[in-house]
C-alpha positions in Angstrom: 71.5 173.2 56.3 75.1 173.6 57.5 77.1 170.5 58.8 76.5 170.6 63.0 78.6 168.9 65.7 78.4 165.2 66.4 80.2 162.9 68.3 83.9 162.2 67.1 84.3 158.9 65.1 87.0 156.7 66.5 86.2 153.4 64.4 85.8 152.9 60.9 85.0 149.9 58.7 86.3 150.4 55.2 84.3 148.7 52.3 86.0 148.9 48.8 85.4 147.3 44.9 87.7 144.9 44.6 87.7 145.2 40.8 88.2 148.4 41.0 92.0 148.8 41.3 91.8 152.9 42.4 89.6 151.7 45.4 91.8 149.4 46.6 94.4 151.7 46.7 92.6 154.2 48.4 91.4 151.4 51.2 95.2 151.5 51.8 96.0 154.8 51.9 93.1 155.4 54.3 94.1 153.1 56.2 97.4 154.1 57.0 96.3 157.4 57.2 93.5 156.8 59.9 95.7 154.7 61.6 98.4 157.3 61.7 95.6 159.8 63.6 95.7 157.4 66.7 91.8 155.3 64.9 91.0 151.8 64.9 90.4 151.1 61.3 89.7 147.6 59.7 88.8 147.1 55.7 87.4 144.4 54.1 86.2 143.8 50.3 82.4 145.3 49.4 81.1 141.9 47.9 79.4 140.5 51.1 79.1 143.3 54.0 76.4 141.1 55.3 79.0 138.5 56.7 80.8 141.4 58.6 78.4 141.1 61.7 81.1 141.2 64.5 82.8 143.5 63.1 80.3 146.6 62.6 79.0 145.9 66.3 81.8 148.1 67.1 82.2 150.2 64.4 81.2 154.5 64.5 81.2 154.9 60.7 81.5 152.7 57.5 83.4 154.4 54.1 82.3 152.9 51.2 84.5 153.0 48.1 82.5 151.8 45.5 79.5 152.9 43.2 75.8 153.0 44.2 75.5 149.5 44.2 78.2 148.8 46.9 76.6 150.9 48.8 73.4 149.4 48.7 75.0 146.3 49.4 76.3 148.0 52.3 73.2 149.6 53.9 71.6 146.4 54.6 74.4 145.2 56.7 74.7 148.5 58.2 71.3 149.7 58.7 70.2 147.1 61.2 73.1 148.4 63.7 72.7 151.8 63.5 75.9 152.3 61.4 76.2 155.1 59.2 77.6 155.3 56.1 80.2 157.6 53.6 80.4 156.9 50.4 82.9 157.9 48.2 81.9 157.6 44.7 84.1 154.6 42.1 81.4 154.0 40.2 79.2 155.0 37.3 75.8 156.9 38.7 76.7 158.5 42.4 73.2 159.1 43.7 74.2 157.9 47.3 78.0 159.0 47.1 79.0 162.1 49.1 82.9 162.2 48.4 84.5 161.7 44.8 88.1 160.5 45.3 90.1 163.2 44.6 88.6 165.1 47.5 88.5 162.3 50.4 91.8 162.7 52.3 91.4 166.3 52.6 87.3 166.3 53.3 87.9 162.7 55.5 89.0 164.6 58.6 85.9 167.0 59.2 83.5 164.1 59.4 85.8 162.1 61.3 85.9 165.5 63.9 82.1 165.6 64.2 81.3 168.2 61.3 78.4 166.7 59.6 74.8 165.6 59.7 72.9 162.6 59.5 70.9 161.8 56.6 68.1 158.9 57.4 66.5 157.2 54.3 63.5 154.7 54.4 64.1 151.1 53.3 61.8 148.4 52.5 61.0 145.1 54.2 59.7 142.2 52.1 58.7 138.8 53.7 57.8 135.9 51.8 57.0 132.5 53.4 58.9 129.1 51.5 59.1 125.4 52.9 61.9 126.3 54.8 60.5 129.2 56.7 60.2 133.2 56.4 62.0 134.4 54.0 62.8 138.4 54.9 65.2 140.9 53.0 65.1 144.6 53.8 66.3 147.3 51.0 67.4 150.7 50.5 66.3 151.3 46.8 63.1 148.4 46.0 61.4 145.1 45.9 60.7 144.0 42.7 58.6 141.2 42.0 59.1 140.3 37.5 58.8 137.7 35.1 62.5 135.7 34.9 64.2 134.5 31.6 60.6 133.6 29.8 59.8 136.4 27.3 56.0 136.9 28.8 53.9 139.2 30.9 53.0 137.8 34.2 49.6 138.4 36.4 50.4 140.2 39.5 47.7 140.0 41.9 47.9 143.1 44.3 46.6 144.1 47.7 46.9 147.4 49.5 45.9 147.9 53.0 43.9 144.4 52.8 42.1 146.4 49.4 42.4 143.9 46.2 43.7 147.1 44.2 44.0 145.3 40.7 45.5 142.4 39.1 48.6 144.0 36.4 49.5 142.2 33.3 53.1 143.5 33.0 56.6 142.4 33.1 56.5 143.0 36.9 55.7 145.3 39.3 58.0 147.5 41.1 57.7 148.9 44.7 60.3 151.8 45.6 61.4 153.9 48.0 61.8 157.7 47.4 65.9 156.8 47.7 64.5 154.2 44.9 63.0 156.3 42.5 65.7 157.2 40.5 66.9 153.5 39.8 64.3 151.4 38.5 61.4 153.0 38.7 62.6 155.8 37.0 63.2 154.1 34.3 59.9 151.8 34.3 58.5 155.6 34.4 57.6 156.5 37.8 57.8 159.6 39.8 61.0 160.9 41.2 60.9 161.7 44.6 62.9 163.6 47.4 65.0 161.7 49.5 63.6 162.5 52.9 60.0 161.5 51.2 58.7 158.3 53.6 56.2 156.9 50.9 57.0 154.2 48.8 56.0 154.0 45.0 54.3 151.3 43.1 54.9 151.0 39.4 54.3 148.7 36.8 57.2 147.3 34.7 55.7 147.7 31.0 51.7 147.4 31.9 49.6 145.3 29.4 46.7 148.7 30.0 47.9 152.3 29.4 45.7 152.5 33.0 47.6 150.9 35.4 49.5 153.9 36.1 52.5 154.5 38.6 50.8 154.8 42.2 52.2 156.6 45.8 51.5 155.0 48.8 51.6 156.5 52.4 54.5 155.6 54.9 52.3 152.8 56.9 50.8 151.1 53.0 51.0 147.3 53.3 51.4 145.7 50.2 50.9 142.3 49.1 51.6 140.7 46.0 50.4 137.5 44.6 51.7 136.1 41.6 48.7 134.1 39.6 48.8 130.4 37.7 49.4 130.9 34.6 53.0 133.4 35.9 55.5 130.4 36.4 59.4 131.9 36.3 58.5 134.8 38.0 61.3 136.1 40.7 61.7 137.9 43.9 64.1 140.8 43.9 65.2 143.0 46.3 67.6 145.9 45.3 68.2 143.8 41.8 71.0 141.8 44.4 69.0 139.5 46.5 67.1 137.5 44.0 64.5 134.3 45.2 62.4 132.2 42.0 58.5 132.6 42.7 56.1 129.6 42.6 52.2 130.6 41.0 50.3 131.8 43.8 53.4 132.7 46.2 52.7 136.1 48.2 55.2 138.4 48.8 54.7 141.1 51.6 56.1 144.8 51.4 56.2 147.1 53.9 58.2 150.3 55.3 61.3 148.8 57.5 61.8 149.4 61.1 65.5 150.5 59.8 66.8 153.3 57.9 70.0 153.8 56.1 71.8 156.6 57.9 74.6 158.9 55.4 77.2 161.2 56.6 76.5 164.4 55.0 78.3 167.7 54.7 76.6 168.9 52.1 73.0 170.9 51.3 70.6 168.8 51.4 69.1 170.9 48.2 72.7 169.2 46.5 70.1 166.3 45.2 68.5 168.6 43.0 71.6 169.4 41.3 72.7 166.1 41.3 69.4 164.8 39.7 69.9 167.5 37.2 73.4 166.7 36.6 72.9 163.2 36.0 69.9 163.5 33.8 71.4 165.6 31.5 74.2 162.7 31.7 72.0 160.4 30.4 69.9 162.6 27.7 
C-alpha cells in the first residue's frame, strides 16, 4: 500500500524521554524547525500524556520520541480524541516506531504534507468496580491480571461470553491485543498476531496444567476475571503502567475499546513482517 493524500497537519504535540538526552534534543530541533514552516507546535515531557487534555483537543498529530513504551503511554491519552500518532524510535524494541532519528527531519515533511496513511490498532478496555467507584483503564498492548510480590500461583476464575471457561492456576493470566502479542504474551508463549487482527488473546502466565493453552477470542469476547480466596496480592495491570492491587473475589472486566490507536504510516504495511523478523533474530 503506497502512502495516499490526507489532510495537511498544521498542529503538533511533541512527546519526548526525558532521560533520554538525544530526544530532548531532537524536541528542540523540531521545534524550531516546525515552527520555522509557519506550524503551531507545543512539546511537553512523555511521562504523563494523560494530563495533556487541553492541549491535544487541538492538536492534528502527536510525535513521539521515545521507545515503545512512551508510546503506549501516549496512545491512551491520544486515542480517546482521535489523535494520531508518529513515533520515532529512542528506545530499545521499536514495534510501534515508524521513524528512527537519523531519518526524521528529512521524512518529517511528507507526513506533515498529507503523504501517509492511517494505521488503526484495537485497544482494550478493563473496568473493575472499588469502594470508590468504576475503575476503567483502556490499553493498546494488554490487561494483565498476576500474582504481586508473593512467590505463588494464584486461582483465576474466568468467564467468556457469560461461559465459566476454566479456573487457571498460574502466575496470571494475560489478555492481549494483536498490537500486544509480541510484548507479553509473546513471551508468556502465545501467538503472534498481525496488527490489523481485531481479536484479542488470552494466555496464561506459567499454567499449573500443560492444558490450559493460549486461547483467541473474537472481536465482541467479553471477558471476566475473578480472582479466588486463597489469591491475596494479586494486581491489576494494564499495559504493565497502570497498576491497581486486587482483593480475593474482585472481578475485572475486559472487553474490545470503543477507541483505537491511530499511527501515521508511510510505510508497507507487510514492513511488520520484517520487523518481527528483524527483531527476533535480535533477541535469539
Amino acid at each position: 500500500m503506497s502512502a495516499s493524500e490526507q489532510k495537511p497537519i498544521q498542529t503538533i504535540g511533541i512527546l519526548y524521554k526525558e532521560q533520554h538526552k538525544d530526544a530532548v534534543a531532537m524536541a528542540k530541533t523540531l521545534t524550531e524547525m516546525l515552527r520555522a514552516s509557519g506550524r503551531e507546535v507545543w512539546q511537553a515531557p512523555g511521562r504523563d500524556p494523560e494530563r495533556l487534555d487541553g492541549r491535544l483537543d487541538h492538536t492534528d498529530l502527536v510525535v513521539v520520541l521515545g521507545g515503545d513504551g512512551s508510546i503506549i503511554s501516549a496512545s491512551r491519552a491520544c486515542a480517546p480524541r482521535g489523535v494520531p500518532i508518529l513515533g520515532v524510535n529512542f528506545g530499545r524494541v521499536g514495534f510501534l516506531s515508524e521513524l528512527e532519528p537519523d531519518n526524521v527531519e528529512a521524512s518529517l515533511p511528507l507526513y506533515l504534507d498529507g503523504s501517509y496513511w492511517i494505521d488503526e490498532r484495537s485497544m482494550l478496555r478493563a473496568e473493575l468496580e472499588t469502594p470508590s467507584g468504576m475503575l476503567t483503564v483502556n490499553a493498546l498492548n494488554d490487561v494483565v491480571v498476576a500474582r504481586g510480590a508473593e512467590p505463588h500461583v494464584i486461582r483465576i476464575k474466568v468467564w467468556i461470553d457469560g461461559f465459566e471457561y476454566n479456573t487457571t492456576v498460574a502466575d496470571g493470566v494475560i489478555i492481549s491485543t494483536a498490537t500486544g502479542s509480541t510484548a507479553y504474551n509473546l513471551a508468556a508463549g502465545g501467538p503472534i498476531l498481525h496488527p490489523q487482527v481485531r481479536s484479542s488473546v488470552l494466555t496464561p502466565i506459567a499454567p499449573h496444567l500443560v492444558a490450559n493453552r493460549p486461547l483467541v477470542l473474537e472481536p465482541s469476547a467479553i471477558i471476566m476475571l475473578e480472582t479466588q480466596s486463597d489469591s491475596d496480592g494479586a494486581i491489576l495491570s494494564a499495559d504493565g503502567q497502570l497498576n491497581h492491587a486486587l482483593a480475593p473475589g474482585q472481578r475485572v472486566r475486559v472487553f474490545t475499546s470503543e477507541y483505537v490507536t491511530r499511527f501515521l504510516r508511510r510505510r508497507s504495511p507487510t514492513a511488520f513482517y520484517r520487523v518481527l523478523t528483524a527483531k527476533l533474530r535480535e533477541n535469539l
